[in-house]
C-alpha positions, 0 to 999 in steps of 0.5 A, a space after each residue: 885459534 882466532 877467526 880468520 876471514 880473510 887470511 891475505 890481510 895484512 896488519 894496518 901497522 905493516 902498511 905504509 902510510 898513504 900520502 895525499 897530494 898537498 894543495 897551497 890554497 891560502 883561503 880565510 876559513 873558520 873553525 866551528 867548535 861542537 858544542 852541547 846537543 851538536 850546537 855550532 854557535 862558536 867558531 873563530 877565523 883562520 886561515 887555510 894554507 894548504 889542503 889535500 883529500 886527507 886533511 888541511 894545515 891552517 894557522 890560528 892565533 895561538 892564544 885561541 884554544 882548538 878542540 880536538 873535534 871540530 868543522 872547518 869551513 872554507 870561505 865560499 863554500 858552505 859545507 862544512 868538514 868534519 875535523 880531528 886535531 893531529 898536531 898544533 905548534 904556536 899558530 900551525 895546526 895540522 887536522 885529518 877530516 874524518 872522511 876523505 873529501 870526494 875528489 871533485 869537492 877538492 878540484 873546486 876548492 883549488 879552482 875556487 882559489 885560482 879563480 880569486 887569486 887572478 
């Protein structure tokens, strides 16, 4: 009999996904590719249409190659989110971060974006 410490846990599969709330930010951005040693030397510009604390869809050109791991960083602000590919359609691509993002750093992405765009 398997060891089970928590009996009151459900399978991951019989969850519901959670949704995050999806914000249109329409922001320049670049993706910066992990290279040899965790060197960042090649990025390539895109532009980010929307973001949530889960993840973001932007579009690139569709004849640039997205790796599956990747940073994004959006103009304006110097961190940098750790990225893993989920879905690419011609220029739209569809990217989980690797961890949440913290609510604040999200309220200044959103905020960064109203303050430019008025």
């Amino acid at each position: 009999m398997p060891l089970n410490t928590n009996p009151n846990t459900q399978n991951a599969a019989s969850l519901p996904d959670r949704v995050f709330e999806k914000f249109s930010i329409d922001r320049p951005g670049k993706i910066i590719f992990v290279g040899h040693h965790l060197s960042t030397k090649t990025s390539f510009r895109c532009l980010i249409r929307k973001i949530s604390l889960a993840g973001a869809e932007f579009e690139i050109s569709p004849h640039l190659p997205v790796p599956n791991n990747f940073f994004l960083e959006i103009l304006g602000i110097r961190d940098e989110i750790g990225c893993t590919l989920i879905r690419r359609e011609e220029e739209k691509v569809t990217v989980g971060f690797n961890m949440l993002i913290d609510a604040e750093f999200l309220h200044h992405v959103i905020r960064l974006n109203f303050e430019t765009s008025h």
